[in-house]
C-alpha positions as CSV (number, residue, x, y, z in Angstrom):
1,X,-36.1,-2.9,8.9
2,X,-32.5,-2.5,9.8
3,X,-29.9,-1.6,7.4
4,X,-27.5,-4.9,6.4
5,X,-23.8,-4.0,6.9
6,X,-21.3,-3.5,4.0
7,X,-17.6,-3.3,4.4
8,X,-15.2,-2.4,1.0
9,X,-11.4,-3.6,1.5
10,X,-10.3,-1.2,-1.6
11,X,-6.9,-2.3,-3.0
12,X,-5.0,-0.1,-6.0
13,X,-5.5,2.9,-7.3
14,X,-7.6,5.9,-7.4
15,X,-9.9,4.2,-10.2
16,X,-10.1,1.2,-7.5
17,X,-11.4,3.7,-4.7
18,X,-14.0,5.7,-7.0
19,X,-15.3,2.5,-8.1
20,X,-15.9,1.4,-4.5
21,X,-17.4,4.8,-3.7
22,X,-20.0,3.7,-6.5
23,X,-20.5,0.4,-5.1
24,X,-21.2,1.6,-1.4
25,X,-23.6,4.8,-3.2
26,X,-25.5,2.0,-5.4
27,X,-25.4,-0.8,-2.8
28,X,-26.7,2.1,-0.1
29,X,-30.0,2.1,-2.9
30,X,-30.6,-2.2,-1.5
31,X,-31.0,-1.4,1.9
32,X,-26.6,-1.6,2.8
33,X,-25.2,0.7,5.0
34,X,-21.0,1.0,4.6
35,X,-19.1,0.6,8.0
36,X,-15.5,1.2,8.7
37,X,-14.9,-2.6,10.5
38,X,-15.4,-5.9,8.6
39,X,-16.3,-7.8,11.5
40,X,-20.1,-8.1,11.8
41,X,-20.6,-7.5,8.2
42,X,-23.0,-8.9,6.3
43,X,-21.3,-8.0,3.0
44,X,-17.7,-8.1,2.0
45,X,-16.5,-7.1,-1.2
46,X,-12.3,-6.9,-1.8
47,X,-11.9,-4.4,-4.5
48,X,-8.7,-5.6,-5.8
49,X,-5.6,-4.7,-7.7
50,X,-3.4,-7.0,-9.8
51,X,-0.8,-4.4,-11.6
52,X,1.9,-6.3,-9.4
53,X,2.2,-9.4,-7.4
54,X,2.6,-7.5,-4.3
55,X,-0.8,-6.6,-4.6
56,X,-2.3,-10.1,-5.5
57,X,-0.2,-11.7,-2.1
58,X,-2.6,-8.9,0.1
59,X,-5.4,-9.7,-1.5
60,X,-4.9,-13.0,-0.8
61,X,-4.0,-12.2,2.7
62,X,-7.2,-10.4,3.2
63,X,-9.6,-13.3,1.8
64,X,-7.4,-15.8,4.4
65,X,-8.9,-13.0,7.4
66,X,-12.2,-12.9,6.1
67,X,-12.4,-16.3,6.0
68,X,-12.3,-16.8,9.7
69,X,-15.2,-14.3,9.7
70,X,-17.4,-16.6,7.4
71,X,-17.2,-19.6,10.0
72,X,-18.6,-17.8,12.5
73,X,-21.4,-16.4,10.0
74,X,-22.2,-18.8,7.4
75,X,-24.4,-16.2,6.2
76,X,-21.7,-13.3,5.1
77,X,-21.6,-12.8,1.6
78,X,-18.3,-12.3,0.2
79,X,-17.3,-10.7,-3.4
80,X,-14.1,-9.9,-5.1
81,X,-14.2,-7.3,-7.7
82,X,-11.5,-5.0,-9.5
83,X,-8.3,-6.4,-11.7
84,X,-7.5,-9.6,-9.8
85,X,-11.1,-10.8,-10.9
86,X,-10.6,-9.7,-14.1
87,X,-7.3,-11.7,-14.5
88,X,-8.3,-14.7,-12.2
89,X,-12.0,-15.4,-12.3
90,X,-12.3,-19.1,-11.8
91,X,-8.7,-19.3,-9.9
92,X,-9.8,-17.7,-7.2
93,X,-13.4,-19.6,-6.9
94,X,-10.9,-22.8,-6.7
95,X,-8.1,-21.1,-4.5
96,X,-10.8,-19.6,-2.3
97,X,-14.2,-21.7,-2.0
98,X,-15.4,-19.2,0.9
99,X,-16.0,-16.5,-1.5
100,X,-19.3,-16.1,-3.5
101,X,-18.9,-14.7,-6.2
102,X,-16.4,-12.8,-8.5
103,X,-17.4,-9.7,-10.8
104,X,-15.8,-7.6,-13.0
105,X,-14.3,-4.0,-13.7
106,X,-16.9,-3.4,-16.5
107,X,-20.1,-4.1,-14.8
108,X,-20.6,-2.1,-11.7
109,X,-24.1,-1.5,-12.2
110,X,-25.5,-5.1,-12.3
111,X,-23.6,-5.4,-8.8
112,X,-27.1,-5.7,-6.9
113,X,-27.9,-8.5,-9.2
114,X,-25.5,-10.7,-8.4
115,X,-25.9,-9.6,-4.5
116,X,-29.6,-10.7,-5.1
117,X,-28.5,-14.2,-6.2
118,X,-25.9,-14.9,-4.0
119,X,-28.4,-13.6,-1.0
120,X,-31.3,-16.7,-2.1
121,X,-28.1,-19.3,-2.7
122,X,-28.3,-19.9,-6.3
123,X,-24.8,-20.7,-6.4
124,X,-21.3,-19.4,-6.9
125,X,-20.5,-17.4,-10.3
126,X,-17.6,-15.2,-12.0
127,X,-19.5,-12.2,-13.4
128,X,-16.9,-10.6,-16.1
129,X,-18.9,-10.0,-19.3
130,X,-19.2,-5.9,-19.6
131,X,-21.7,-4.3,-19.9
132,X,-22.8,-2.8,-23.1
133,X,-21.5,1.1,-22.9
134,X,-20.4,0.4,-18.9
135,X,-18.7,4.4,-19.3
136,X,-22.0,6.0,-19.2
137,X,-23.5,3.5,-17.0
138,X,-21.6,4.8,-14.6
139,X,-24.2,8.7,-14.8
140,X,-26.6,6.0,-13.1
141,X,-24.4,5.8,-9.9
142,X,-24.5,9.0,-7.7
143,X,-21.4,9.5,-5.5
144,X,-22.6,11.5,-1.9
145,X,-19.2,13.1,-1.2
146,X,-18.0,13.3,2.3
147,X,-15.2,15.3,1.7
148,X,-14.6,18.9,-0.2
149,X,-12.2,17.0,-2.7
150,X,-13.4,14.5,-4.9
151,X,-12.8,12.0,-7.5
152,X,-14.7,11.7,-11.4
153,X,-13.9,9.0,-13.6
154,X,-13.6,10.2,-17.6
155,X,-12.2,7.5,-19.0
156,X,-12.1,3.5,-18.5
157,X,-9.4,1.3,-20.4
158,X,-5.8,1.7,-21.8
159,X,-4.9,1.8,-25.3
160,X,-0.7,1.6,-24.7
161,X,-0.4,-2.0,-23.9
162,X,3.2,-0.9,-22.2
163,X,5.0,-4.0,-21.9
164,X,5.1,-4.5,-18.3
165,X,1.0,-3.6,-17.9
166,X,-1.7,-5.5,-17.3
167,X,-4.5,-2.8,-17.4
168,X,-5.6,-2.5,-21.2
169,X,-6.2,-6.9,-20.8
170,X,-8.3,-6.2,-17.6
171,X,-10.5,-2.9,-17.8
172,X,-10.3,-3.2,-21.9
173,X,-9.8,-0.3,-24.4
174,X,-9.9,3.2,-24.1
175,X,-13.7,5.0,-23.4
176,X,-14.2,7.8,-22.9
177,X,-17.3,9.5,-21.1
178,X,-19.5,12.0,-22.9
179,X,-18.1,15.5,-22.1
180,X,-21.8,16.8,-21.2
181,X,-22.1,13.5,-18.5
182,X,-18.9,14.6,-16.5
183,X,-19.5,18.3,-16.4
184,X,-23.1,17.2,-14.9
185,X,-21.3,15.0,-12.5
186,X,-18.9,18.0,-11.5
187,X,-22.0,20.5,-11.4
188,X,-23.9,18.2,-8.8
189,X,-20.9,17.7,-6.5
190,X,-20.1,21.5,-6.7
191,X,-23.7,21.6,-5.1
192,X,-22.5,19.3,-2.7
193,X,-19.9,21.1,-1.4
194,X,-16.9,20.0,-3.1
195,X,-14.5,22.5,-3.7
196,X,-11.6,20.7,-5.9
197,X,-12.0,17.2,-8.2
198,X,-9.4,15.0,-9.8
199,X,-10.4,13.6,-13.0
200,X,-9.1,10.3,-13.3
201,X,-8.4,7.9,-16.2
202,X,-5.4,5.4,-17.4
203,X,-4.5,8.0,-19.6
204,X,-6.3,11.1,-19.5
205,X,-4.1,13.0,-21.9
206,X,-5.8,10.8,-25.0
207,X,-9.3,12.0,-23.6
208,X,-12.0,12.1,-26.5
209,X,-10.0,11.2,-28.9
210,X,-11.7,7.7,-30.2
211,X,-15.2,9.5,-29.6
212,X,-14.6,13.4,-31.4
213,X,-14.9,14.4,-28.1
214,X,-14.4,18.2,-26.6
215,X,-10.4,16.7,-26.0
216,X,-8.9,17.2,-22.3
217,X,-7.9,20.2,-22.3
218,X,-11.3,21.7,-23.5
219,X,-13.0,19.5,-20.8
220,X,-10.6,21.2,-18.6
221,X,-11.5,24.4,-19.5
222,X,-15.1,23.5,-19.0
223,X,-15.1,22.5,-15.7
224,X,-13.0,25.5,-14.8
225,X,-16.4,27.4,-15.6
226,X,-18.6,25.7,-13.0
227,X,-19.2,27.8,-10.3
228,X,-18.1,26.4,-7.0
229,X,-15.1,24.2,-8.3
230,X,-11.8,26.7,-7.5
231,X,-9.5,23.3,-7.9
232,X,-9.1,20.7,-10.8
233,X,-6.5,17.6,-10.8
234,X,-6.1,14.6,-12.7
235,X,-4.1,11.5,-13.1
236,X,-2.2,9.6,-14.7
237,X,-0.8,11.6,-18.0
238,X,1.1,9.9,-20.3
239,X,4.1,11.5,-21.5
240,X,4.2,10.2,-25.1
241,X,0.7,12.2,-25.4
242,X,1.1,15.1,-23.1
243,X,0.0,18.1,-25.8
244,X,1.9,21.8,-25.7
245,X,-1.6,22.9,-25.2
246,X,-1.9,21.2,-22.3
247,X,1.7,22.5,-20.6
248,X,0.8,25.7,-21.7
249,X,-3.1,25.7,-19.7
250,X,-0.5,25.4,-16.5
251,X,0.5,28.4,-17.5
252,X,-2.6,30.2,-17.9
253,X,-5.7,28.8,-15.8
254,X,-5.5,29.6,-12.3
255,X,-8.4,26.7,-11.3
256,X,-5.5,24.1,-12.6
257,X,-3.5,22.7,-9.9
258,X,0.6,23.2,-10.2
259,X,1.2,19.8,-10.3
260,X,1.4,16.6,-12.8
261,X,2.4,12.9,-12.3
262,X,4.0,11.9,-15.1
263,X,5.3,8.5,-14.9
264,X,8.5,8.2,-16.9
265,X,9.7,4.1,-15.4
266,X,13.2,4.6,-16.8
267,X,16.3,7.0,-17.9
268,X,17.3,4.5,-20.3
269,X,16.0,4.6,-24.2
270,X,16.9,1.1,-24.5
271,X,14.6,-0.1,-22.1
272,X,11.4,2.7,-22.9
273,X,11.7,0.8,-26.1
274,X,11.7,-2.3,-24.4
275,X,8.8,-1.6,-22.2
276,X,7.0,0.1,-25.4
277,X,6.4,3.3,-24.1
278,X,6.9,5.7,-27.2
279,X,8.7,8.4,-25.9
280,X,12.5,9.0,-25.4
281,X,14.3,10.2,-22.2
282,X,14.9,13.5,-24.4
283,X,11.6,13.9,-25.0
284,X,10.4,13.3,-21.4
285,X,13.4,15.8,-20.5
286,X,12.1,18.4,-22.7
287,X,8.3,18.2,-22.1
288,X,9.4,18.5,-17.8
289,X,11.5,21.8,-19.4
290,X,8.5,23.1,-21.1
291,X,6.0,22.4,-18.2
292,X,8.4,24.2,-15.8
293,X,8.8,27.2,-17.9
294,X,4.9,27.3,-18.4
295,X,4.4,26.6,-14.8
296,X,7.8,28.2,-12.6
297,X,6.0,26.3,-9.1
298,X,4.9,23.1,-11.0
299,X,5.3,20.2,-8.7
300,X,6.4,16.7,-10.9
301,X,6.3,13.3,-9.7
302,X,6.8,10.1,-11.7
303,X,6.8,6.2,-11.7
304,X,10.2,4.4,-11.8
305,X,10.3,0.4,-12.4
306,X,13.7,-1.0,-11.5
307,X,15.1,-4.2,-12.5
308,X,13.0,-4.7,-15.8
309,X,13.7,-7.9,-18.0
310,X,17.1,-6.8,-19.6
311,X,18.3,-3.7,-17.5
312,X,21.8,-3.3,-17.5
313,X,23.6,-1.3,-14.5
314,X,24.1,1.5,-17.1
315,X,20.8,1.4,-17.7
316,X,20.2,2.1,-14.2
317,X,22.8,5.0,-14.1
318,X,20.7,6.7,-17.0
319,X,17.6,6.6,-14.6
320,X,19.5,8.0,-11.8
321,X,21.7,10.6,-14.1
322,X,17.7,11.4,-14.5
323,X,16.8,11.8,-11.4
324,X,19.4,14.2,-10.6
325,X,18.5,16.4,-13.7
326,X,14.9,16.6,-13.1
327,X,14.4,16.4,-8.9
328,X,11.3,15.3,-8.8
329,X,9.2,15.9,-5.9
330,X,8.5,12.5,-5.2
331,X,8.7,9.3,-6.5
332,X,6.8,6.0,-6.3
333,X,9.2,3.0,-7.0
334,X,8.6,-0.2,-7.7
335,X,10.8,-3.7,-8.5
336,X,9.6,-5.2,-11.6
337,X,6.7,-8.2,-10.9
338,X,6.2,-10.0,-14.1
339,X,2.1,-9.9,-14.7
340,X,0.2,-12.5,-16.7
341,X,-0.5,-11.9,-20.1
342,X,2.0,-9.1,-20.6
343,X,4.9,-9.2,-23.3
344,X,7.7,-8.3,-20.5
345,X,6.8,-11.9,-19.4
346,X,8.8,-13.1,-22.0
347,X,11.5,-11.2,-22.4
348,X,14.8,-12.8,-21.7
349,X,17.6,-11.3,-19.0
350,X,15.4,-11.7,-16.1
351,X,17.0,-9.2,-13.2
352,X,17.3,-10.9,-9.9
353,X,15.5,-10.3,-6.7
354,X,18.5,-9.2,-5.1
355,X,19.8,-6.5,-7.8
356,X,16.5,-5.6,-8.0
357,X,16.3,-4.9,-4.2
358,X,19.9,-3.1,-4.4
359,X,19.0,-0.6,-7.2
360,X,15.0,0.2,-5.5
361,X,17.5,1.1,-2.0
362,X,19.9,3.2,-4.2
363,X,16.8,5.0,-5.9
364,X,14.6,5.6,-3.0
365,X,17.7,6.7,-0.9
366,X,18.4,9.4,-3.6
367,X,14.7,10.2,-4.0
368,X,14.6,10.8,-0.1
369,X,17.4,13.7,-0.6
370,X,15.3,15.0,-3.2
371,X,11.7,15.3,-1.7
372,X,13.7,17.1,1.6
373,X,15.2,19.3,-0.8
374,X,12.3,20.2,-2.7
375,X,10.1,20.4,0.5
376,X,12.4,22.6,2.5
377,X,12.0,25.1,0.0
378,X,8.4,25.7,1.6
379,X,10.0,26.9,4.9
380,X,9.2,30.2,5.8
381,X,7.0,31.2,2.6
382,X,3.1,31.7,3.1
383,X,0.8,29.2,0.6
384,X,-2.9,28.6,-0.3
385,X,-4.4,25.5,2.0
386,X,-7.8,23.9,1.3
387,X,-8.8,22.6,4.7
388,X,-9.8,18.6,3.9
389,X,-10.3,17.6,7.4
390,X,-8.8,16.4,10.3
391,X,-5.2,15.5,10.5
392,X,-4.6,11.9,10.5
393,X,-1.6,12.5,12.7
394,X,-3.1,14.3,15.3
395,X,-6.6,14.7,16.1
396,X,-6.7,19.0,17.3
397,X,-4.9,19.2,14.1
398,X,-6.5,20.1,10.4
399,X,-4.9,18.8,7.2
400,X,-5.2,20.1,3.5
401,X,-3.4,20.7,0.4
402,X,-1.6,23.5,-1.2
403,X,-1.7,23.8,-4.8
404,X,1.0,21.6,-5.7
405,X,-0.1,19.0,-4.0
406,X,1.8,19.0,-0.9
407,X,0.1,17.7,2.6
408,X,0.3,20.6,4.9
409,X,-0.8,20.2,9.0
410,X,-1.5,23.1,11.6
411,X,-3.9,23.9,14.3
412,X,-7.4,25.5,13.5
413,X,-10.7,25.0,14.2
414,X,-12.6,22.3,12.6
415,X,-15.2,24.7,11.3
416,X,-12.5,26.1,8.7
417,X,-12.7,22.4,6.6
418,X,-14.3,23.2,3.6
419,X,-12.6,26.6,3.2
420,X,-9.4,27.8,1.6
421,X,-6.8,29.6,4.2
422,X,-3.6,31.1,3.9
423,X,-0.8,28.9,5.7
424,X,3.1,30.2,6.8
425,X,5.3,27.0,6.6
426,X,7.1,26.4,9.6
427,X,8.7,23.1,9.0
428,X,9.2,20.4,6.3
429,X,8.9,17.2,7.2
430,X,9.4,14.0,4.5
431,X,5.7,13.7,3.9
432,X,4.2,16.8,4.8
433,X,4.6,20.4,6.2
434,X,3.6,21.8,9.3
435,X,2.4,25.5,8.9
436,X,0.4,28.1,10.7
437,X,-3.1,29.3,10.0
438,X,-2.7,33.6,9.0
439,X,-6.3,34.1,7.4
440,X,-9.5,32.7,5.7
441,X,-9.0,33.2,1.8
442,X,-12.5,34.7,0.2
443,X,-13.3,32.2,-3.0
């Protein structure tokens, strides 16, 4: 019997594309095989994002595509899982009659179950009850990497409630995974092949806190003892909880990657208090200052959000007197999008569109001098590659990473993916570097 075709539109963040690696590895287990092209699929599912309105408008864009797609095939299922199910449900039944069914963040696992139904007909449904200890569900669902780098989930949930955020109302509180679960996870794909993993949660720093757990950074140091894993990442930390035990591992474990995103969304005390973040900009300031002297090469990068309800233009000027002081190496950037449910939503002094385009330009234009400045450093010094694949740019070319995160490009010979090679940069680019291959690096 031939396999029935799945295609995943993933939408988000890196939580949003593990959880579709799990729904391709669990569906793969009822007889669907993923593909790369929606068209001839039997099976749609939009994993979506909702943490800003920009993101619901391509969701919505996506279902108006697929639409077309189910006229011509009455018998294409599709599904839409993630956050915007979560915050929707029945609005998108209504807004979108063509789609069959709508499941949740929490409940992964049951995903064949509601295939099943929607397969015999038995009617349209929103699935958003979780399920009962969803975390460790999740050891159920083996991931069959296809790279040497790989995601692991630790934590679901948000306990911050920041006042701009939707997350903590759509994938619930903080829970965290059972230390012994995640280093069996990282143990089977070291046997896989994977070289370098990035543990992911809303807030990793908080790790194992509700649970008496191992904390982060002695998971860390855990999974810097499996044989077979040389890198470790993870994202997002949280300032307010980012432990001196913590900066100071930087400093000390060489399997720790020289890089953090650590989202700081303004310069301006006034408005960290206003978007409830519990930190101030000196304490973000002096935790970058500590990190840097643990860690001379750390790479930082952060979250700005411009134009929140009540920013003033000195406001603004605090974020980009920050900027200046810290350099980051990059920068994502955003406008404010007022989210359902959250507190910002009510908040008086609404920013308009237009400021809110003219301060994004002025920030991105000065975080553009930045990441040039911060990548031309790399020109002419020699760094530590692991080979991911092949370039994206060009196909006789092979891409990878250096320890801080930076995408670096240069010829070599695809049997090299997989392995760790010294690189000389030759050139900084905006996005990447272009380097050339010295030697193979024993590991």
């Amino acid at each position: 019997m031939d396999n029935k075709r799945l295609y995943i539109q993933t939408i988000g963040c890196q939580m949003n594309v593990n959880d579709s690696q799990r729904m391709a590895s669990l569906l793969g287990r009822s007889g669907y095989l993923a593909v790369e092209q929606a068209e001839g699929a039997d099976l749609i599912i939009v994993n979506t994002c909702s943490i800003r309105e920009k993101a619901r408008q391509k969701v919505m864009s996506q279902l108006g595509r697929f639409r077309r797609l189910k006229r011509n095939n009455p018998e294409l299922i599709i599904a839409l899982g993630g956050c915007l199910a979560e915050q929707e449900g029945e609005e998108i039944l209504k807004s979108a009659p063509y789609v069959d069914f709508v499941f949740g963040t929490r409940n992964l696992n049951r995903l064949p179950d509601f295939i099943r139904r929607a397969e015999k007909g038995e009617g349209r449904g929103v699935h958003l009850t979780p399920e009962e200890n969803y975390v460790e569900s999740l050891d159920r669902i083996e991931i069959k990497p296809d790279k040497v780098s790989a995601y692991v989930i630790i934590m679901q949930g948000c306990d911050n409630y920041c006042a701009f955020c939707v997350v903590p109302y759509l994938r619930g509180p903080e829970v965290s995974r059972g230390a012994g679960s995640i280093i069996k996870e990282v143990k089977t794909l070291a046997g896989q092949g994977v070289r370098e993993v990035t543990l992911l949660g809303q807030n990793v720093n908080s790790y194992g806190k509700k649970e008496g757990e191992i904390g982060f950074t002695g998971l860390l140091e855990e999974i810097g003892k499996i044989k077979g894993i040389e890198r470790i990442r993870f994202t997002t930390s949280h300032p307010r909880d980012l432990s001196k035990g913590l900066t100071r591992l930087f400093g000390r474990m060489e399997k720790l990657c020289s890089h953090i995103h650590l989202p700081v969304q303004s310069g301006s005390n006034r408005i960290l208090a206003l978007m409830n973040r519990g930190y101030t900009r000196e304490d973000y300031l002096r935790k970058v200052e500590e990190l840097r002297e643990a860690c001379p090469e750390m790479s930082i990068t952060s979250d700005v959000i411009v134009g929140f309800p009540g920013e003033r233009e000195e406001d603004f000027d605090k974020t980009i007197d920050l900027m200046n002081e810290i350099r980051f190496d990059n920068l994502f950037s955003f406008k404010y999008s007022a989210r359902p449910g959250t507190a910002a939503l009510s908040l008086p002094d609404q920013v308009s569109e237009e400021e809110k385009d003219r301060r994004l330009r002025t920030l991105q234009d000065l975080q553009t001098v930045h990441t040039w400045e911060k990548n031309r450093r790399w020109e002419g010094r020699s760094g530590e590659v692991l080979v991911e694949g092949i370039s994206r740019n060009t196909p006789d070319d092979l891409s990878g990473r250096l320890k801080d995160n930076r995408i670096v490009n240069f010829k070599g010979e695809r049997t090299r993916i997989g392995s760790f090679v010294e690189v000389v940069i030759g050139r900084a680019y905006l996005h990447s570097l272009r380097g050339e291959f010295t030697r193979e690096v024993s590991k």
